[in-house]
VOFIGU-850947 format. One line per field, with one value per residue: x, y, z of N, C-alpha, C in turn; residue number from 1. Coordinates in nm, 4 decimals. Layout:
BEGIN
nc1	(X;...)
nc2	(Y;...)
nc3	(Z;...)
cac1	(X;...)
cac2	(Y;...)
cac3	(Z;...)
cc1	(X;...)
cc2	(Y;...)
cc3	(Z;...)
seq	(NUM;...)
***
This chain:
BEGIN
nc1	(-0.2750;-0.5437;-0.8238;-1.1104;-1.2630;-1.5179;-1.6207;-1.8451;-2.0719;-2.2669;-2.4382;-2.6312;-2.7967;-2.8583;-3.1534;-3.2699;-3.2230;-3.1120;-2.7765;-2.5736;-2.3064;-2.1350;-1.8222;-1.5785;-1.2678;-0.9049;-0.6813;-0.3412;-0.0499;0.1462;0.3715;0.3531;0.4178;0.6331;0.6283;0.8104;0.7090;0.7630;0.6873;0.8195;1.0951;1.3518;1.6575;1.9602;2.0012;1.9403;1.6318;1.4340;1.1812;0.8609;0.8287;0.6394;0.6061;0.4789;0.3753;0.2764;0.1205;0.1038;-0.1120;-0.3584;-0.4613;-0.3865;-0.2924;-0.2834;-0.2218;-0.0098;0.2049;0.5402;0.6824;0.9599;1.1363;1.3676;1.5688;1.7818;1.7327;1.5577;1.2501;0.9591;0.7905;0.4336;0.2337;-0.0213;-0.3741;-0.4585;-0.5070;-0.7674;-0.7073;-0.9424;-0.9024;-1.0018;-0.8356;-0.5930;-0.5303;-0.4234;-0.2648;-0.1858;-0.0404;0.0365;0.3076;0.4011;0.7083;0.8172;0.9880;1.2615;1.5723;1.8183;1.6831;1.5823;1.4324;1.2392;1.0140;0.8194;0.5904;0.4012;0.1766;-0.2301;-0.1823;0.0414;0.2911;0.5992;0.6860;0.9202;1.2076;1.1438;1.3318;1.4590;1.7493;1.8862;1.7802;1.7781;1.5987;1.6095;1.5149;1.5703;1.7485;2.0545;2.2934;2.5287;2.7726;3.0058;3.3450;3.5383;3.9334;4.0452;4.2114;4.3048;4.0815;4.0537;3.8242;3.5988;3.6288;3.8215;4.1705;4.4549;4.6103;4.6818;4.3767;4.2109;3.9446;3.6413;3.4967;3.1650;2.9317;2.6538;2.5120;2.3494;2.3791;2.6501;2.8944;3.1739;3.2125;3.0353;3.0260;3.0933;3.3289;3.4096)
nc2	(-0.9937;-1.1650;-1.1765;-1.3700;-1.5532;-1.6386;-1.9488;-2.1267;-2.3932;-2.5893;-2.8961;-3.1053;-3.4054;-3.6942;-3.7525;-3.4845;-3.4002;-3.0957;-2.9708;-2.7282;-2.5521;-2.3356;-2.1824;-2.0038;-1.9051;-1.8063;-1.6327;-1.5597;-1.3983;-1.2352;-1.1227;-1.0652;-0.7709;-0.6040;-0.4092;-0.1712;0.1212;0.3255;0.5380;0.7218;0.8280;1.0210;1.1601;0.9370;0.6257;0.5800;0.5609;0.7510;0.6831;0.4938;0.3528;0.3018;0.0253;0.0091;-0.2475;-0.3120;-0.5056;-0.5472;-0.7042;-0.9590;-1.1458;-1.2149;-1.4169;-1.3974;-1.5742;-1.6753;-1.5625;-1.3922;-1.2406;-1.1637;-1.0962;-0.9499;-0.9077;-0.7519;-0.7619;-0.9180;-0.8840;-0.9066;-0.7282;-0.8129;-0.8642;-0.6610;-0.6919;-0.7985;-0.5056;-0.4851;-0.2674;-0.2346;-0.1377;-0.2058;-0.1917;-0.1304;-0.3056;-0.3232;-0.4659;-0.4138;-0.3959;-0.3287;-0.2942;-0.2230;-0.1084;-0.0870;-0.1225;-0.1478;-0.2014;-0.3650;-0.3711;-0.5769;-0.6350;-0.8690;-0.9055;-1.1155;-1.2747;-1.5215;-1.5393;-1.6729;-1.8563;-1.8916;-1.7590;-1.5719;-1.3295;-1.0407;-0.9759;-0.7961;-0.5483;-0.4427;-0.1531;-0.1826;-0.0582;0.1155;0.1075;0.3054;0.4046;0.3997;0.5831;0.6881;0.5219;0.6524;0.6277;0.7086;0.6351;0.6879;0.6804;0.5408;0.7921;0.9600;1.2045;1.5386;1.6247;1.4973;1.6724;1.7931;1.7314;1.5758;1.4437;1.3764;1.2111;1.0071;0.9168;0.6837;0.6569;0.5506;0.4468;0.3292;0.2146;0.1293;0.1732;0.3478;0.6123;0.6897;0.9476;1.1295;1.1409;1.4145;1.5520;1.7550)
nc3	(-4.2389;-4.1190;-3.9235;-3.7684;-4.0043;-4.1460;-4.2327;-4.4249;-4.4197;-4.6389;-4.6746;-4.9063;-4.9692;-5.1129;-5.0558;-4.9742;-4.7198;-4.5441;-4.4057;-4.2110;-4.1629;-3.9621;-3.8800;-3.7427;-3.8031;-3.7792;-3.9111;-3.8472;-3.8991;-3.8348;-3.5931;-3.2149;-3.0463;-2.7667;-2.5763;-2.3309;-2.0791;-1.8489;-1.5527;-1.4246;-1.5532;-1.5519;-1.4679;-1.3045;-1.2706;-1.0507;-0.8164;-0.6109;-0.5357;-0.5686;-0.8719;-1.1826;-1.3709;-1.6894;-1.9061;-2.2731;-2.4774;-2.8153;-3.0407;-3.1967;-3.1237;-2.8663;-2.5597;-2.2423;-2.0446;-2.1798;-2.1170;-2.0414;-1.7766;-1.6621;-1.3525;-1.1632;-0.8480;-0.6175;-0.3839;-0.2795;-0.2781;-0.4957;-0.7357;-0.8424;-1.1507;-1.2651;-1.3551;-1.6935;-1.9199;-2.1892;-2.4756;-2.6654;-2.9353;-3.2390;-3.4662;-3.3547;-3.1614;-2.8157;-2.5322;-2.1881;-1.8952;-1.5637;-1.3622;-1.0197;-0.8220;-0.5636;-0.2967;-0.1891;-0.3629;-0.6192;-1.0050;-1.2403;-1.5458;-1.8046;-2.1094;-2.2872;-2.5103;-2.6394;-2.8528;-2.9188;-3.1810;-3.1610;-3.2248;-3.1404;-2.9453;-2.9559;-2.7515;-2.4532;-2.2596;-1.9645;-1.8715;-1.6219;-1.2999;-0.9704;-0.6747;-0.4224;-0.1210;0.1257;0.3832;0.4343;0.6990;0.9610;1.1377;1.3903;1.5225;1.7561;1.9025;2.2131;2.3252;2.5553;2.7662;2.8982;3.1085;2.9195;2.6791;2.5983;2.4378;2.5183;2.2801;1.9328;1.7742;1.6696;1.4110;1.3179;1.0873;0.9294;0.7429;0.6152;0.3357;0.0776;-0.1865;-0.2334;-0.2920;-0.2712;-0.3704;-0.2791;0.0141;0.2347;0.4918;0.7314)
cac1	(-0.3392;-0.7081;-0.8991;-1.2307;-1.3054;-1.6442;-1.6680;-1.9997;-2.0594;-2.3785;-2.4532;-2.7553;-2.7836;-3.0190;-3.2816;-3.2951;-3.1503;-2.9723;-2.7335;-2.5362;-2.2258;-1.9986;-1.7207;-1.5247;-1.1550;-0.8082;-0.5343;-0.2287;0.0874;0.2095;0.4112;0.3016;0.5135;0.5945;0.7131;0.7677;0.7352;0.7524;0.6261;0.9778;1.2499;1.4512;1.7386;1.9844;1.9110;1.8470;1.5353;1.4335;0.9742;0.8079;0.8309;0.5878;0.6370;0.3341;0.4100;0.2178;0.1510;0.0531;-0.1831;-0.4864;-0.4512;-0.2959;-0.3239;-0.2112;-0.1069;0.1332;0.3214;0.6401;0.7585;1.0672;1.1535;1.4720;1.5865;1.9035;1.6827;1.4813;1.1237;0.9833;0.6555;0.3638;0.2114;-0.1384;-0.4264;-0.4202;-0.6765;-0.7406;-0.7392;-1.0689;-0.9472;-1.0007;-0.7484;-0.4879;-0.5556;-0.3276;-0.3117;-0.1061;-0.0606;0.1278;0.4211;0.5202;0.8338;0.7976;1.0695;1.4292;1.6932;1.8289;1.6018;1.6226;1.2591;1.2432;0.8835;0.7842;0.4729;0.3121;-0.0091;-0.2679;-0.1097;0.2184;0.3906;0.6797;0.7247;1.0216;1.1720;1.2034;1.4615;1.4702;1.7931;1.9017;1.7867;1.7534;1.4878;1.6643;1.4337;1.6657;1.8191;2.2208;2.3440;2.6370;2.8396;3.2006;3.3941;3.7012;4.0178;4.0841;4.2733;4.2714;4.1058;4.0490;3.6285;3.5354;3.6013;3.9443;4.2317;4.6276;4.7223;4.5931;4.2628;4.1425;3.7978;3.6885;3.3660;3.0937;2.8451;2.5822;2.4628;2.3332;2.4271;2.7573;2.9510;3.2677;3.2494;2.9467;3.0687;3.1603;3.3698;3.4600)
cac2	(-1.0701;-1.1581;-1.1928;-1.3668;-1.5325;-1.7246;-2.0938;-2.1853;-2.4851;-2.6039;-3.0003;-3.1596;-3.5178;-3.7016;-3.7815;-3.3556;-3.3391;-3.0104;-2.9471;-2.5901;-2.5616;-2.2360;-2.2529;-1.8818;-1.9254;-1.7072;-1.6127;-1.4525;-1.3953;-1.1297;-1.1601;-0.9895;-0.7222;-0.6320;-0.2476;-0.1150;0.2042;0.3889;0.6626;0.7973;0.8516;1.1258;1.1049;0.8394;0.4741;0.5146;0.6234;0.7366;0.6675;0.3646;0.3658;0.1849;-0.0300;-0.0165;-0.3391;-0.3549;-0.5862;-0.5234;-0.8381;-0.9493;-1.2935;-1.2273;-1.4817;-1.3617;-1.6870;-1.7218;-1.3892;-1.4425;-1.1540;-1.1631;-0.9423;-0.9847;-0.7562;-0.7678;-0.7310;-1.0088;-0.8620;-0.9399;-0.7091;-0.8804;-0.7739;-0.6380;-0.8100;-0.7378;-0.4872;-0.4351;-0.0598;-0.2302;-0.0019;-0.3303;-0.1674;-0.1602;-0.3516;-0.3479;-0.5031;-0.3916;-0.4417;-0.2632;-0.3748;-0.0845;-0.1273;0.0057;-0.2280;-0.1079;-0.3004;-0.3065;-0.4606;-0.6090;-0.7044;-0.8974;-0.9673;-1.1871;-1.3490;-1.5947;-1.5063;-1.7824;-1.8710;-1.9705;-1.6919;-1.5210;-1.1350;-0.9912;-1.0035;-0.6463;-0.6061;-0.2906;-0.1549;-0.2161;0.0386;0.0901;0.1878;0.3597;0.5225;0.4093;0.7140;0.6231;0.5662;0.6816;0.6173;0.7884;0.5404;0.6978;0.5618;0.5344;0.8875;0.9917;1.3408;1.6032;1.6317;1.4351;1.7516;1.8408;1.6259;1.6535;1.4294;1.3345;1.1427;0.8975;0.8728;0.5810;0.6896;0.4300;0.4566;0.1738;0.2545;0.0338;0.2644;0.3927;0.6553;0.7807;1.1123;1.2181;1.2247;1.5443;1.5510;1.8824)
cac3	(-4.1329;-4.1132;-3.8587;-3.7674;-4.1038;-4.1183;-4.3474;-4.4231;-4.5505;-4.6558;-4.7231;-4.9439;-4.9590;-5.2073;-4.9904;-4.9562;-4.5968;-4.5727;-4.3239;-4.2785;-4.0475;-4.0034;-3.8314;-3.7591;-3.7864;-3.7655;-3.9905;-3.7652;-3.9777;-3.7396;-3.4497;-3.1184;-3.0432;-2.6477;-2.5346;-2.1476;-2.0193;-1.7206;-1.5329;-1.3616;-1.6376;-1.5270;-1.3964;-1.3788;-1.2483;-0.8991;-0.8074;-0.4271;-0.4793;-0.6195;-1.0397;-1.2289;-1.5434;-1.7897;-2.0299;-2.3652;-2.5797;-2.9209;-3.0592;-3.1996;-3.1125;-2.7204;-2.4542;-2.0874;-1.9612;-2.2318;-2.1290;-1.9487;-1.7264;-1.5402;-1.2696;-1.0225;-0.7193;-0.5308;-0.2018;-0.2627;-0.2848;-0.6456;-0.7358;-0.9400;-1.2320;-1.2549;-1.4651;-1.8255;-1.9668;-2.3582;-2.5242;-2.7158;-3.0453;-3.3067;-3.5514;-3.3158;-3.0442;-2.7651;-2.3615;-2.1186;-1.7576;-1.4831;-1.2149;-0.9364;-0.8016;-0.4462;-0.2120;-0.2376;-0.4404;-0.7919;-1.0612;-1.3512;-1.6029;-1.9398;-2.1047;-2.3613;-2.5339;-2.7770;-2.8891;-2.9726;-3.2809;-3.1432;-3.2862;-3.0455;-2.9880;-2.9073;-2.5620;-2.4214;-2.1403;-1.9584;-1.8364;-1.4514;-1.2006;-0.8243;-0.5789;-0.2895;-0.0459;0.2640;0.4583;0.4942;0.8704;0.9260;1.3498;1.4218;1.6371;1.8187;1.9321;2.3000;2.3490;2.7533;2.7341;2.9834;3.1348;2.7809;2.5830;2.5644;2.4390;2.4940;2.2016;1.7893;1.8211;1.5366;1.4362;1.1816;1.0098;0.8888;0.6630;0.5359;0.1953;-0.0491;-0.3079;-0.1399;-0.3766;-0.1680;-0.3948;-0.2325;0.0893;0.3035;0.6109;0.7494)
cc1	(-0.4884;-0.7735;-1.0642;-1.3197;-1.4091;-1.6137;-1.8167;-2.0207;-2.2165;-2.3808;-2.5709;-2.7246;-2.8876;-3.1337;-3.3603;-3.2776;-3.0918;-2.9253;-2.5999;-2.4589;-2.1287;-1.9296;-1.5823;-1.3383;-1.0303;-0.6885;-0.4322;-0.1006;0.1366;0.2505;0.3901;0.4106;0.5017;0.6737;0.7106;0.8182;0.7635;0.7154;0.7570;1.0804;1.3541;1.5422;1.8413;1.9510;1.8840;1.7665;1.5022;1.2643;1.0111;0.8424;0.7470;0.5849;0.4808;0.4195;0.2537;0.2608;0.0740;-0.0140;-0.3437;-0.5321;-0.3616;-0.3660;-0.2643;-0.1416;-0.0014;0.2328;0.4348;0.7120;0.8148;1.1140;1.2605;1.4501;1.6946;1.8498;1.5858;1.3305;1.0719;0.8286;0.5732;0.3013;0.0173;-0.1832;-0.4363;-0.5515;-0.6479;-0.7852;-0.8924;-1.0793;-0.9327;-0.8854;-0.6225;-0.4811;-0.4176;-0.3351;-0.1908;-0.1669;0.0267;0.2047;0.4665;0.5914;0.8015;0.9119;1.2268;1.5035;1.7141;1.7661;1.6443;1.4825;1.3027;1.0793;0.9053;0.6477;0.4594;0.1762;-0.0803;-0.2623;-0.0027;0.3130;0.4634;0.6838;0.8915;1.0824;1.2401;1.2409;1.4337;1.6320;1.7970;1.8768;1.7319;1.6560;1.5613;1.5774;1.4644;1.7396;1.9966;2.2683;2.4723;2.6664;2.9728;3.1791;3.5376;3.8024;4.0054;4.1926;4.2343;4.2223;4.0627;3.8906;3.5780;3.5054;3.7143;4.0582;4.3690;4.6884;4.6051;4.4998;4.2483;3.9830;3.7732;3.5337;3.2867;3.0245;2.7847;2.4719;2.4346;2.4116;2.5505;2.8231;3.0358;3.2860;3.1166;2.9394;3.1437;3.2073;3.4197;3.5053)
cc2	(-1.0463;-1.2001;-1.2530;-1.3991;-1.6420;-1.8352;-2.1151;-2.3141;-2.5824;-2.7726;-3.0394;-3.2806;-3.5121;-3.7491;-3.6151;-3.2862;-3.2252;-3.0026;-2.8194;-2.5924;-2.3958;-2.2546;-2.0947;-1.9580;-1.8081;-1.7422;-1.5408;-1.4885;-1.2677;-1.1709;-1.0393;-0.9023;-0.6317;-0.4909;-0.2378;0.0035;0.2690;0.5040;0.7509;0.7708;0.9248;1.0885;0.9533;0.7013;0.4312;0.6252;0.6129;0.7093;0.5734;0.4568;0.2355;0.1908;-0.0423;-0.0736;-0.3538;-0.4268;-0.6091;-0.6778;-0.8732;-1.0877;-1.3051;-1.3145;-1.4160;-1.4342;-1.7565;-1.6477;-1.4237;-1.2990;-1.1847;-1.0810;-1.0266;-0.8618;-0.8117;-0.7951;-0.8265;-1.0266;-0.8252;-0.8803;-0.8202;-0.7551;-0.7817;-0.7342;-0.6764;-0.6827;-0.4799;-0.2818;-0.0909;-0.1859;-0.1601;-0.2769;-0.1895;-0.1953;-0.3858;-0.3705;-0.4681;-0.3939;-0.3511;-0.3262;-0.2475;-0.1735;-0.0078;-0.0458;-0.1470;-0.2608;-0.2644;-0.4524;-0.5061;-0.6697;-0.7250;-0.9594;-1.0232;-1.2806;-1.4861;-1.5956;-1.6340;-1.8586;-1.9461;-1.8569;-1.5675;-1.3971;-1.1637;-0.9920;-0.8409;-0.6674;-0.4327;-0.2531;-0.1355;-0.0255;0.0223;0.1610;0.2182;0.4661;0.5109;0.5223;0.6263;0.6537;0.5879;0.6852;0.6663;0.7262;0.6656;0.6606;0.6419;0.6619;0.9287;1.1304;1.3961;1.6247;1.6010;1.5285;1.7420;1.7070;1.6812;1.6041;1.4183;1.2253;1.1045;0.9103;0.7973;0.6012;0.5859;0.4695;0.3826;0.2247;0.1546;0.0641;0.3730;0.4419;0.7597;0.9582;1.1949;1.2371;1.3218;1.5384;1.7068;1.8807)
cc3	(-4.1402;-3.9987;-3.8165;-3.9180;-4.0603;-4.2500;-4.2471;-4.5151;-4.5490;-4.7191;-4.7741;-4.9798;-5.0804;-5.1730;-4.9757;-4.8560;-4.6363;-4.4387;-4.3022;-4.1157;-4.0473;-3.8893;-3.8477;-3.7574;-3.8155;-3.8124;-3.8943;-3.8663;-3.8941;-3.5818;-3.3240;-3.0902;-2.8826;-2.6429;-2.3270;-2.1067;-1.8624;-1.6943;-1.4897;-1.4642;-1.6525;-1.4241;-1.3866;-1.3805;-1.1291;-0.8670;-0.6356;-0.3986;-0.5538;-0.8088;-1.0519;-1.3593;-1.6318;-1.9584;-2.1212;-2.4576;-2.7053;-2.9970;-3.0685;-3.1733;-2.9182;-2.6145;-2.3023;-2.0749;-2.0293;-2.2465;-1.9984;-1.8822;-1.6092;-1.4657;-1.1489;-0.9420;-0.6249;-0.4265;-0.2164;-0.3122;-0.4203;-0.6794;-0.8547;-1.0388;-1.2319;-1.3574;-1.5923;-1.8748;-2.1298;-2.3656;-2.6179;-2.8749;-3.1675;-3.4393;-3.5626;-3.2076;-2.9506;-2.5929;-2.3347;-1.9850;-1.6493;-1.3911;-1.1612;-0.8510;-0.6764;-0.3202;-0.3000;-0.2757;-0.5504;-0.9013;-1.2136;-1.4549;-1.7301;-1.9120;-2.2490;-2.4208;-2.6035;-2.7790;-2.9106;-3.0851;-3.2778;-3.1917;-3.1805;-3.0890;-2.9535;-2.7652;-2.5158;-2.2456;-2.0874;-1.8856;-1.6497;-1.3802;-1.0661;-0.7436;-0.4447;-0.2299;0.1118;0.3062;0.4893;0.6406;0.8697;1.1121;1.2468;1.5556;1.7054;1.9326;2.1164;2.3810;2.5026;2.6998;2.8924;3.0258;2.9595;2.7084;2.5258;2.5693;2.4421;2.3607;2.0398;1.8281;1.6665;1.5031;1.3187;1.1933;0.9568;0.8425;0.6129;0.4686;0.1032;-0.1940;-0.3003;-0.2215;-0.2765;-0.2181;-0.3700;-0.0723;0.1548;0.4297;0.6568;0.8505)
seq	(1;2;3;4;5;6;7;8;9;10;11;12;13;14;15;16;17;18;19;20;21;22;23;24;25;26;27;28;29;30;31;32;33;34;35;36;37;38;39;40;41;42;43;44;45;46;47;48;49;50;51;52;53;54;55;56;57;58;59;60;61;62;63;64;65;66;67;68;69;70;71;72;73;74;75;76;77;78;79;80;81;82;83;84;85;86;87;88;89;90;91;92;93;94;95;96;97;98;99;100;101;102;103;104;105;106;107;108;109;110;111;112;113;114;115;116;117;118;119;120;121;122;123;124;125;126;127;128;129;130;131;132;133;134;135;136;137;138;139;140;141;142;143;144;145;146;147;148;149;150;151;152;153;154;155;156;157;158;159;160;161;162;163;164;165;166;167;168;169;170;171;172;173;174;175;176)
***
């Protein structure tokens, strides 16, 4: 791949006019290539703070507005993505941008480019994870049993437990 090549082209007529044009132009034979990290990776896929995605995109030919990032969320609320800076290093020039993820739900992000060229990266996908920073409520209903000054009871009493969890895993609760 070349970059930034200059034509010069120089005209003489036979009257002795000259006239002298250049005209920079760009070779891309490389396709842009798109990575995404994060700052929170421990642990497994639900997370209880904000996590943020830092997408790069490798390219010496990169447009922004031809970058496609997708971002769902069970809960509705869909972050944006920052503006794109360059690393500047002309060898290996590379932009990236950031998206935090601060709104509970479970997410899902694919990115994708085409550089000014036309030529497609890759589409990087990240696997699904959740932002839970909701506290779980939890009421105890019980049944209708007659008791004695609302302590003491003569017979078996019911109680039907509730819990509203987004992320609801019956082997983490404890009843004693």
């Amino acid at each position: 791949e070349s970059n930034n090549i200059a034509i010069t082209v120089t005209v003489k007529d036979n009257a002795g006019n000259t006239r002298t044009q250049k005209k920079l132009i760009t070779i891309d034979k490389t396709n842009p290539k798109v990575s995404i990290s994060f700052n929170h990776t421990e642990g497994d896929t639900v997370y209880n703070t904000d996590r943020t995605a830092t997408i790069t995109v490798y390219d010496n030919n990169f447009v922004s507005g031809n970058t496609s990032v997708k971002i769902t969320n069970t809960d509705g609320s869909v972050p944006k993505v920052s503006g794109w800076k360059s690393n500047n290093n002309v060898s290996n020039l590379a932009y990236s941008a950031t998206v935090t993820f601060t709104a509970d739900g479970d997410y899902n992000m694919q990115v994708s480019t085409k550089d000014a060229a036309g030529r497609s990266s890759n589409v990087a996908k990240i696997d699904q994870f959740t932002i839970d920073k909701t506290v779980p409520t939890i009421s105890v209903a019980y049944d209708s049993t007659p008791s004695i000054n609302d302590t003491y009871f003569a017979a078996t009493r019911t109680a039907t437990v509730s819990i509203n969890e987004h992320n609801f895993n019956a082997g983490n609760v404890v009843i004693q």
